[in-house]
C-alpha positions, 0 to 999 in steps of 0.5 A: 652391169653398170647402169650406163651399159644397159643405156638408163638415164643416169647422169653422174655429177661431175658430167653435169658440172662439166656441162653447165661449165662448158660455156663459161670456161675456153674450150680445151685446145686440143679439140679445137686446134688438135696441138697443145698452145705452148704457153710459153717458149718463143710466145713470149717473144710474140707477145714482145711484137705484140705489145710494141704493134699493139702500142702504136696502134692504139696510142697513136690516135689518141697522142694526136690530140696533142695537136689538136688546138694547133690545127683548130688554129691554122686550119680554122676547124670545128671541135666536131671537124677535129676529132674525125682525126682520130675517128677516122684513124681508129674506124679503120683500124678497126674494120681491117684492111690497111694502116694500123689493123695490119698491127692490131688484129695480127697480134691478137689472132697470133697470142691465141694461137701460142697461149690457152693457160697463160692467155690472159696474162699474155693479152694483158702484158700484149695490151700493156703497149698502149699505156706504155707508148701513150705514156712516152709518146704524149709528152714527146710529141708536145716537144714535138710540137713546139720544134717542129710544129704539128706537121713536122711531127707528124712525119718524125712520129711516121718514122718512128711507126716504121719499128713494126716491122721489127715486131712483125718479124717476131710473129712468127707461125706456129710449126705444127707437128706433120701428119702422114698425107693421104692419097687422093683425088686432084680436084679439078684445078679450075674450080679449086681457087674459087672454092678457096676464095669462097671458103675464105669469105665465108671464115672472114664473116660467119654470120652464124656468129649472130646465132649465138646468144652470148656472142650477140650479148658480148657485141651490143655491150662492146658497140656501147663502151667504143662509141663513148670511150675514145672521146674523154681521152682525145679531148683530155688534153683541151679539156685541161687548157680550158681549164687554165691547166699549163700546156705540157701539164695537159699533155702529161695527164695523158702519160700519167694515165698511160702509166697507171694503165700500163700495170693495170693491164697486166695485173688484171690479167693475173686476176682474171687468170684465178680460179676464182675470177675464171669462170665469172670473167665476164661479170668481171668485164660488166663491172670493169666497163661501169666503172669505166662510165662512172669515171666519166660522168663524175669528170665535169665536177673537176675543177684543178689540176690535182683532181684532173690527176685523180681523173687520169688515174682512175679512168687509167685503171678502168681503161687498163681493166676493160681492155685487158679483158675485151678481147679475152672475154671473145676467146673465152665465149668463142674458144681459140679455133673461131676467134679470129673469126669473130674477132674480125666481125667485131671490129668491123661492127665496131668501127662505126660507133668509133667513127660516130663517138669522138665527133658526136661529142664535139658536136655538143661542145660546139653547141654548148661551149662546155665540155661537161655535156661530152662527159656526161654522154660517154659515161652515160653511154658506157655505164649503160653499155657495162649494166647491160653486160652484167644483166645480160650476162645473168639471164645468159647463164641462166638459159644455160643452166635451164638448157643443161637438162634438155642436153643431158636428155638427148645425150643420155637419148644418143647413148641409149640409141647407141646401146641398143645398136650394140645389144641387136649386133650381138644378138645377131652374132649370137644367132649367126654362129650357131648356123655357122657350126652346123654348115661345117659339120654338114 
């Protein structure tokens, strides 16, 4: 008899490399979605809707930076008052509910619902719009601006957003196979819309997410990079005209940003895709958002237009890192089944230090008159946020590999509880049958 039929402790090494795997790589589908993604098929056609929803949601409020001087010009405003534009744009797009979240957190739930193997080139190719349409969009929109003037433009460039529609269409549901449907008992009908509404409340915000660690690990260094990533980015532009920098120039550094990240997105994805970067993607996402920071902190040193180019191109690839990885990183802690869920408690945690992030630095360049303290707040801000991860990170898996044993006890505890239920039934079949006989011979 093997050693797990009469219920000793053993535990075999491949069991135990799949448990100090389980959080560290996606939970398998089939478990939790009970049908396999296709990875592939019509999911490359969601992912097409996805990049141009995706593209419009995150590069529109940063294009519209490009109108900023001109609107501190008419309006009289504060460097302070002026970047609540795209604060306000982002927050709430962030929290959900109306505008531009319509396009962001769709996109998003539907690709984990088509991909589990290919997921994270999916969501690189799907983020990939932002860097695509931020690079079309900021220089056309400075044509814009000198045709039309900012409140022209504004409204051609609302026009032009009317093509999600066309990319929602895309997103169709996935067709699951039918199961046989079993004959109950109606409820009753009265209380059956508010058991729903309550059930869909509780789905929308589960608290429980808070009691788990990585989870929580994930959200304090992700609420560090959003309060200080967006403000370099809006004030790029005004950055560089201070600096002397032409106009279109100052407008093209965003595109040139825009196109470095719109490969960078993608190829990250193929890396974090190996087998190699997989399992430690995490690290890999700490490490993506320091870099991130350092590009910041090292952007006041610049003082020409050809080191303003070398700051677009680095804080492209560092930008096209984070955000190729951010929303992966969710799914790979949370797994396919909870992420929509978690997803939409993140973001709306998220839009407060997006709404606080932009205008906190205008505020120090309306005390200081000096764009270089903006610069050294964010990088500090992210490169704090990206140590934490990666410090945090190290203890998490830690406290899982120092955890693993107590979860093999009590496995190997259930099994042995298990096998002793089965020794007793077949002992009481063993002494059953022989009454059994004699009853029939009587």
């Amino acid at each position: 008899m093997s050693n797990k039929a009469d219920g000793s402790n053993s535990w075999s090494p491949t069991e135990e490399r799949d448990v100090s795997l389980k959080r560290i790589m996606p939970p398998a589908p089939e478990n939790e979605l009970d049908y396999k993604p296709l990875d592939g098929g019509w999911g490359w056609m969601v992912v097409v809707g996805a990049h141009i929803s995706i593209g419009f949601a995150y590069s529109t409020p940063k294009v519209l930076s490009v109108f900023f001087i001109d609107i501190q010009e008419q309006l009289g405003a504060s460097y302070s008052e002026v970047a609540w534009i795209s604060s306000i744009m982002l927050a709430v797009m962030y929290a959900g509910g109306c505008g531009l979240s319509l396009n962001l957190n769709a996109s998003l739930t539907i690709i984990s619902k088509y991909f589990l193997n290919k997921r994270p080139i999916a969501n690189g190719l799907a983020m990939a719009g932002s860097p695509v349409f931020l690079c079309v969009l900021a220089p056309a929109n400075q044509y814009l601006l000198h045709m039309f003037g900012w409140r022209g433009s504004l409204v051609i460039l609302g026009g032009l957003m009317l093509n999600c529609c066309v990319a929602g269409a895309l997103m169709r549901p996935v067709v699951l196979p039918r199961k046989p449907e079993k004959v109950e008992e109606r409820p009753n009908l009265c209380t059956k819309p508010q058991q729903s509404c309550r059930n869909n409340a509780k789905k929308f915000l589960d608290l429980t997410f808070f009691k788990d660690r990585g989870f929580v690990i994930y959200l304090i260094g992700n609420v560090f990079f959003i309060f200080g990533a967006y403000a370099p980015i809006v004030f790029l532009s005004a950055y560089a005209i201070r600096q002397g920098v032409e106009e279109y120039s100052a407008a093209y550094l965003l595109s040139i940003m825009g196109f470095v990240d719109m490969f960078v997105r993608p190829g990250t994805g193929l890396i974090a895709s190996s087998k190699w970067i997989r399992p430690r993607i995490q690290y890999f996402f700490g490490f993506a958002m320091v870099f991130n920071g350092m590009c910041h902190l090292l952007c006041p040193l610049v003082k020409c237009y050809a080191y303003l180019v070398a700051y677009a191109i680095f804080l492209g690839v560092s930008f096209g890192m984070v955000f190729a990885l951010i929303f992966e990183c969710l799914m790979d802690l949370m797994g396919n089944e909870r992420f929509p869920s978690a997803v939409g408690l993140v973001t709306i945690i998220e839009c407060f230090p997006i709404l606080l992030g932009p205008p906190t630095a205008g505020y120090l360049v309306d005390i200081y008159k000096d764009y270089k303290y903006l610069f050294f707040m964010c990088g500090g801000v992210v490169v704090t946020g990206g140590l934490f991860l990666l410090v945090m990170n190290i203890y998490y898996y830690h406290m899982l590999e120092k955890e693993k044993p107590a979860a093999v006890r009590e496995q190997n505890q259930t099994k042995t509880i298990e096998n002793q239920d089965l020794v007793s039934a077949s002992a009481s079949r063993k002494y059953q049958s022989p009454e059994r006989s004699m009853a029939g011979e009587c």
